[in-house]
C-alpha positions in Angstrom: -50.1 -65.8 -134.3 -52.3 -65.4 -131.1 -51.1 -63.7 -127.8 -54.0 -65.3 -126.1 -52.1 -68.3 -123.6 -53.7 -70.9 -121.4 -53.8 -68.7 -119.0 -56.0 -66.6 -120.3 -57.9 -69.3 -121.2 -58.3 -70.7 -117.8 -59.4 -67.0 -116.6 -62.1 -66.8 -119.1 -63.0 -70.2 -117.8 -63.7 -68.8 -114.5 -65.3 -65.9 -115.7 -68.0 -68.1 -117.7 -68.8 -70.3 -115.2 -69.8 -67.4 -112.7 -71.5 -65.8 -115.4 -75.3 -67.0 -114.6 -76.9 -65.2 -112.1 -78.2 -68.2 -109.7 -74.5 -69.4 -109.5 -73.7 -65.3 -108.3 -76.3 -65.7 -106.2 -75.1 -69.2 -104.4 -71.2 -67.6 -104.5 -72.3 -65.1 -102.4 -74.5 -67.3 -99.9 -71.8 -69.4 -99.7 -69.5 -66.7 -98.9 -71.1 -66.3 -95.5 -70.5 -69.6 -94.9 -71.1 -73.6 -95.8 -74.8 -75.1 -97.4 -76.2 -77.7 -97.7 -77.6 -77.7 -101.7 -81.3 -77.9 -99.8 -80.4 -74.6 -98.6 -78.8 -73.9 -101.8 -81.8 -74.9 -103.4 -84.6 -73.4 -101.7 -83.1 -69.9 -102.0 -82.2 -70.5 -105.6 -86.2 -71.3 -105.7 -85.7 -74.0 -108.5 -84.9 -77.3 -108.9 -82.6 -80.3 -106.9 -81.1 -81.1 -110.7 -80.6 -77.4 -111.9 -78.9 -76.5 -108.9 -76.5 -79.4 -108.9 -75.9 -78.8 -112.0 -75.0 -75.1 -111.3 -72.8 -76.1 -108.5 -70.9 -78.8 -111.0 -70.1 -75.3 -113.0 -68.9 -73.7 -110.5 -66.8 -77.2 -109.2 -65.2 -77.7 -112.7 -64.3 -74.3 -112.2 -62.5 -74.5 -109.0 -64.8 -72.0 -107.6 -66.4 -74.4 -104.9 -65.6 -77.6 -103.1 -68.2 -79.7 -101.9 -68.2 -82.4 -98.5 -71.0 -85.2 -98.7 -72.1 -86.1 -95.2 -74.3 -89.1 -95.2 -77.2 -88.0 -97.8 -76.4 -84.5 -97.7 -74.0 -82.4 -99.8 -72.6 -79.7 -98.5 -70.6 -77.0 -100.4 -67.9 -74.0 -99.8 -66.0 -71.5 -101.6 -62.8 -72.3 -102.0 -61.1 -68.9 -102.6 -63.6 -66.4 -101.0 -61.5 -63.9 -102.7 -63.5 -64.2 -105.8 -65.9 -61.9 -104.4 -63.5 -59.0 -104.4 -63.9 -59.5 -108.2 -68.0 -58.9 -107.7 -67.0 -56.1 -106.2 -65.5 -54.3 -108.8 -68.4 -55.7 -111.0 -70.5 -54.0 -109.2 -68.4 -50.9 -109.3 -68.7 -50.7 -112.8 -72.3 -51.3 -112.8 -72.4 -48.3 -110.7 -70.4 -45.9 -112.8 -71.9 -47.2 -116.0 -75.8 -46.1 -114.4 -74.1 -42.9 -113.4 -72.9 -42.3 -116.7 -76.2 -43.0 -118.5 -78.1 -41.0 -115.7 -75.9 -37.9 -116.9 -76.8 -38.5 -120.6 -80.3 -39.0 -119.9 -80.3 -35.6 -118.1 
């Protein structure tokens, strides 16, 4: 019998759908504050359709919440406290160079 419940399920949910590096990228950006997706878009440097579709990830996820204004879409975070969790990403991305500086050496 598995130990793994919903909730874990829903976590690795999460974790998948920040798990690209262009939808990083727009968490953080949008972490200083609301964009428009042709902000969104121009500093992604790619396509309207595969950053909407980026930001539908990270919608279905919970991890954003958009506001259309007339013809423009404008998206947030809506639990800025994801980032603390880049943090300790980058923490261990950190101590695992560290670690394979010392074996190189």
């Amino acid at each position: 019998m598995t130990q793994i419940t919903r909730k874990t399920e829903a976590r690795a949910d999460v974790l998948k759908a920040m798990a690209h590096p262009a939808r990083l990228f727009m968490m953080e950006e949008l972490a200083r504050g609301e964009r428009c997706v042709c902000e969104l878009r121009e500093m992604v440097g790619t396509d309207l359709s595969t950053v909407s579709k980026h930001l539908a990830v990270l919608r279905a996820a919970g991890l954003v919440d958009m506001d259309k204004r007339g013809a423009q879409v404008f998206y947030r975070l809506t639990t800025p406290c994801i980032l603390r969790f880049v943090d300790c990403i980058d923490a261990v991305v950190r101590n695992t160079a560290e670690r394979h500086l010392e074996l190189a050496h």
